[in-house]
Backbone bond lengths (Angstrom), bond angles and torsions (degrees), N, CA, C in turn:
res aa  C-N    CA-C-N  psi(-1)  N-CA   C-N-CA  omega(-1)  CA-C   N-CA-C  phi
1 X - - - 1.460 - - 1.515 108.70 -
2 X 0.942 112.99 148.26 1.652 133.53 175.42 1.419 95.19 -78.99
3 X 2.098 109.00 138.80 1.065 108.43 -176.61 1.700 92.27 -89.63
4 X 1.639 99.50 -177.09 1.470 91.75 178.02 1.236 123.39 -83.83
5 X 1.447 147.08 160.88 1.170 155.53 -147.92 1.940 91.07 -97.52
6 X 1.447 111.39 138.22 1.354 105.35 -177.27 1.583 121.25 -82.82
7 X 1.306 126.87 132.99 1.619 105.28 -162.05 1.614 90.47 -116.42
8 X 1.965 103.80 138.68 1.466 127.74 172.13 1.828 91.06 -44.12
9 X 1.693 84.78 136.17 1.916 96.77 152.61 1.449 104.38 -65.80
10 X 1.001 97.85 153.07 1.236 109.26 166.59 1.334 137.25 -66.32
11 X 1.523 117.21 159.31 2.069 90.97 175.39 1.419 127.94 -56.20
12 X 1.182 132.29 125.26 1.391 119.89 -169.64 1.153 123.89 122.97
13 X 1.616 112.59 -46.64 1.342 107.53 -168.07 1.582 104.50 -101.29
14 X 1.021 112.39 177.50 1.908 132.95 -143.18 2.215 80.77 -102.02
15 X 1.480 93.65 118.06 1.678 93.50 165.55 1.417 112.08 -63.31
16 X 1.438 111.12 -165.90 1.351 102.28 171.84 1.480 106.63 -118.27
17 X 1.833 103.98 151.82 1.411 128.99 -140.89 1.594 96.53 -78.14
18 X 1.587 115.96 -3.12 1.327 121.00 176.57 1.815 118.42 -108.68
19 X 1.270 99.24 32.18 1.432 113.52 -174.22 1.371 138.63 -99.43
20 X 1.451 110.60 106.52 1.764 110.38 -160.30 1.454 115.19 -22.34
21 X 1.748 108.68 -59.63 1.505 116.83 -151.65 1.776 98.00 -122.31
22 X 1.116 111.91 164.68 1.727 130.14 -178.46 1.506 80.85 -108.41
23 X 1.457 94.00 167.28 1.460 106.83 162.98 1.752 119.52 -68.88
24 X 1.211 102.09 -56.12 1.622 98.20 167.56 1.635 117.98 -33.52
25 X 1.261 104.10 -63.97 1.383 99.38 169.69 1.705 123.74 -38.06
26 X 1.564 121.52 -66.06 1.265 135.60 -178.25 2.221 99.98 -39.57
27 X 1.643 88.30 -58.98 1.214 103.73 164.24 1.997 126.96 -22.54
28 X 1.342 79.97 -58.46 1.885 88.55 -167.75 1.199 92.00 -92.06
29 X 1.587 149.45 -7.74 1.299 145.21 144.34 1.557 123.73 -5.16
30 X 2.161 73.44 -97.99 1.341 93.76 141.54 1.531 146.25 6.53
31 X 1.711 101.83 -105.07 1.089 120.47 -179.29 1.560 104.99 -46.97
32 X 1.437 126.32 -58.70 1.369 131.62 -176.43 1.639 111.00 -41.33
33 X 1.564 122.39 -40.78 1.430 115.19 -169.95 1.594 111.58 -90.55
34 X 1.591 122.83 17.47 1.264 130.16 -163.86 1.448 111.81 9.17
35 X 1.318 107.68 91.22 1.435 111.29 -177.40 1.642 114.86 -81.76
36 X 1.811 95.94 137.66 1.908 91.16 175.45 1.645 118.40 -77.06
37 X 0.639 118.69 -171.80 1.716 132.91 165.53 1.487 107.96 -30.34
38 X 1.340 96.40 -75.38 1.458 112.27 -167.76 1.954 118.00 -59.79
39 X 1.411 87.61 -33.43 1.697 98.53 168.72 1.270 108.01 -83.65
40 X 1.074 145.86 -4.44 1.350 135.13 -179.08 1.839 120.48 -97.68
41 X 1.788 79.73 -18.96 1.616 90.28 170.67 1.578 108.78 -74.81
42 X 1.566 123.52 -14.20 1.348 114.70 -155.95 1.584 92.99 -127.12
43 X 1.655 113.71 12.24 1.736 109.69 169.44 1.480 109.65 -72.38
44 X 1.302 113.46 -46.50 1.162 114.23 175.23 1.750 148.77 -9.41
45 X 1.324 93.87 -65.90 1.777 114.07 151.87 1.585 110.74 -54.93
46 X 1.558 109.47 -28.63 1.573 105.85 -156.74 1.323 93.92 -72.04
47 X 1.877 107.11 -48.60 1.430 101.09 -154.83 1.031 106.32 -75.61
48 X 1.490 145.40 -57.98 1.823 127.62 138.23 1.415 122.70 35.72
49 X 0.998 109.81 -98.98 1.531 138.52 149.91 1.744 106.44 -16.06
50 X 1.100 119.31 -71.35 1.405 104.84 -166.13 1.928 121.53 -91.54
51 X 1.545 82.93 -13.78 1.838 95.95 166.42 2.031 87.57 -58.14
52 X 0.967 106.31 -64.80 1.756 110.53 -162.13 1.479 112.07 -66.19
53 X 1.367 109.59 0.18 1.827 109.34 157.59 1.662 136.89 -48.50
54 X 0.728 122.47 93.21 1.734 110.06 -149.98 1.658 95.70 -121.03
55 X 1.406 113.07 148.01 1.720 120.48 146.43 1.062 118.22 -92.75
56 X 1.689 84.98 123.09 2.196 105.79 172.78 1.756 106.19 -64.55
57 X 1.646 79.07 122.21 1.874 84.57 171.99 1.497 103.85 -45.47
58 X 1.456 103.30 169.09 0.963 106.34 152.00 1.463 156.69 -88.23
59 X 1.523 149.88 126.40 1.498 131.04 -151.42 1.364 107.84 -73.71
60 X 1.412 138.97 -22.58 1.194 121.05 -163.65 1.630 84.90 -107.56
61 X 1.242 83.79 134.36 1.267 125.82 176.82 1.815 132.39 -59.15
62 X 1.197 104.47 1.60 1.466 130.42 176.94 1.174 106.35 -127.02
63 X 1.612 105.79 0.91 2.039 97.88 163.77 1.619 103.59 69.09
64 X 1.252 120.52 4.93 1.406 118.53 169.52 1.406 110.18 -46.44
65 X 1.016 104.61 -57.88 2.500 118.15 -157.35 1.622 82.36 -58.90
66 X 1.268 92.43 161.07 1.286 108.64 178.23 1.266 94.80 -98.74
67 X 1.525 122.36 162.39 1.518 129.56 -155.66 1.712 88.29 -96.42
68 X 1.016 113.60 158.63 1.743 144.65 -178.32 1.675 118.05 -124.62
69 X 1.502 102.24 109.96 1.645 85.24 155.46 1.652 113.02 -57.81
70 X 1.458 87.95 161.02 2.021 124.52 -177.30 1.577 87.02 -79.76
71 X 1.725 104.56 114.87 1.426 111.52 154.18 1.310 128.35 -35.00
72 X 1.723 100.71 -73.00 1.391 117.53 162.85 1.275 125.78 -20.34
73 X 1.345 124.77 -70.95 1.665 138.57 -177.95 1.777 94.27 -66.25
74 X 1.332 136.61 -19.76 1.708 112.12 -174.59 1.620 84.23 -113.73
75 X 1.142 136.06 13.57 1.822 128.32 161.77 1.754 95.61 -90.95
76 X 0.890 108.56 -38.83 1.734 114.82 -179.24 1.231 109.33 -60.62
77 X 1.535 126.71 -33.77 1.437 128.47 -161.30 1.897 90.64 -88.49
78 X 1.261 79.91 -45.96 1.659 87.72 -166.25 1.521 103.66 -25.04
79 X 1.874 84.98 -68.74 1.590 104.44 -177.31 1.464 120.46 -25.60
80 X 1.133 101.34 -63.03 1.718 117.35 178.38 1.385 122.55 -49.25
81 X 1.359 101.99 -62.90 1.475 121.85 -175.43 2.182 105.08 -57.90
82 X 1.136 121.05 -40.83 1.268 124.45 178.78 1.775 129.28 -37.22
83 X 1.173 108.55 -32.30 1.695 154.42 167.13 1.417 81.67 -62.75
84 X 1.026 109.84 -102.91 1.602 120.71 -174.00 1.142 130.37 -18.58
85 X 1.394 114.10 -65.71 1.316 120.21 -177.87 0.985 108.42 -67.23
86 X 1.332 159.28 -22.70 1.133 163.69 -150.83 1.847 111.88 -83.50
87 X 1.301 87.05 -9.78 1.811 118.24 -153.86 1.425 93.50 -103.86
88 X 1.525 123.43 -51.27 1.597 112.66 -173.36 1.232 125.92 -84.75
89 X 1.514 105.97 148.99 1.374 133.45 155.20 1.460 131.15 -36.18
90 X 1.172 128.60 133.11 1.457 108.14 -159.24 1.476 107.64 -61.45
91 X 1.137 134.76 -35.65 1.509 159.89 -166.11 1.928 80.19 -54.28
92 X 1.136 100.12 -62.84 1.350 100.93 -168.34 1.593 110.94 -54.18
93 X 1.710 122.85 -57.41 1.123 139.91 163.99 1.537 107.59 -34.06
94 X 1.247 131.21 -35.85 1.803 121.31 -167.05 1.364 70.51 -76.91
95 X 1.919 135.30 -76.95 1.238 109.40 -124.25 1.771 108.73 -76.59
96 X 1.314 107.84 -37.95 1.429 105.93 154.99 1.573 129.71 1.27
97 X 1.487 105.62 -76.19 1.273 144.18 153.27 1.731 106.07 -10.30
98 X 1.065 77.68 -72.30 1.997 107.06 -148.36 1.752 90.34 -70.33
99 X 1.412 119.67 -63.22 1.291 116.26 169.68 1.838 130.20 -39.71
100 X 1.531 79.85 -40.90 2.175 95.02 174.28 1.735 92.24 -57.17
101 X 1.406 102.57 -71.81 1.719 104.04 -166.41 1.450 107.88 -22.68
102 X 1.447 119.01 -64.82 1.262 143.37 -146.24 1.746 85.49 -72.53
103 X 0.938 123.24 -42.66 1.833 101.34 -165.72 1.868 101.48 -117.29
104 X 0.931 85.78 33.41 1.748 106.31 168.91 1.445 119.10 59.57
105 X 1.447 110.91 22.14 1.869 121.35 169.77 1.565 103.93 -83.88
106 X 1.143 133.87 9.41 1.487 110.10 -175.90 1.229 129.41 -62.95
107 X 1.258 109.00 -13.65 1.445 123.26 -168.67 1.440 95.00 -79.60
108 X 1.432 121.16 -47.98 1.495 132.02 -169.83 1.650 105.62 -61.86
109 X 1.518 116.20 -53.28 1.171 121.66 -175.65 1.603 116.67 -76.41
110 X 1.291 116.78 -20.71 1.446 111.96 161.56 1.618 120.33 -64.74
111 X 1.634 103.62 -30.28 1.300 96.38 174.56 1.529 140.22 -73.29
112 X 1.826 103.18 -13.91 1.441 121.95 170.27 1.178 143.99 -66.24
């Protein structure tokens, strides 16, 4: 079975306090990969997808472990994002890239 697709809070309400990206961020994403027409029809899922990116607390209980992104929420992006990428320009692909590095997806985005 297909897990479920992650759905944006709504306007108004408070994301959650364990959440990779702000909207600004998702925002300057965005703006940074100047998306055409055709990619903008297929951001959609993306931005979805990465609002619902989250870090798994941690299990030990003294907060020792170092915190982990949620499998789940970066298999979801994957999902999404796959469509997409398929769509950019290399220009687009470096900065792509460079942004993943920076907020610790590179591993994810090398794999796309």
């Amino acid at each position: 079975a297909m897990p479920a697709a992650p759905t944006a809070p709504e306007p108004g309400r408070a994301r959650p306090s364990n959440a990779l990206l702000n909207d600004a961020q998702i925002a300057s994403i965005k703006t940074r990969l100047k998306l055409t027409a055709e990619q903008e029809r297929l951001w959609g899922p993306v931005e979805t997808a990465l609002r619902g990116v989250v870090w798994r607390r941690s299990a030990d209980r003294r907060g020792t472990a170092p915190a982990a992104l949620d499998m789940a929420s970066l298999d979801r992006l994957k999902t999404a994002a796959t469509p997409f990428m398929g769509t950019l320009r290399e220009d687009q692909r470096r900065e792509l890239r460079s942004l993943a590095h920076v907020m610790g997806l590179g591993e994810l985005v090398d794999k796309l």
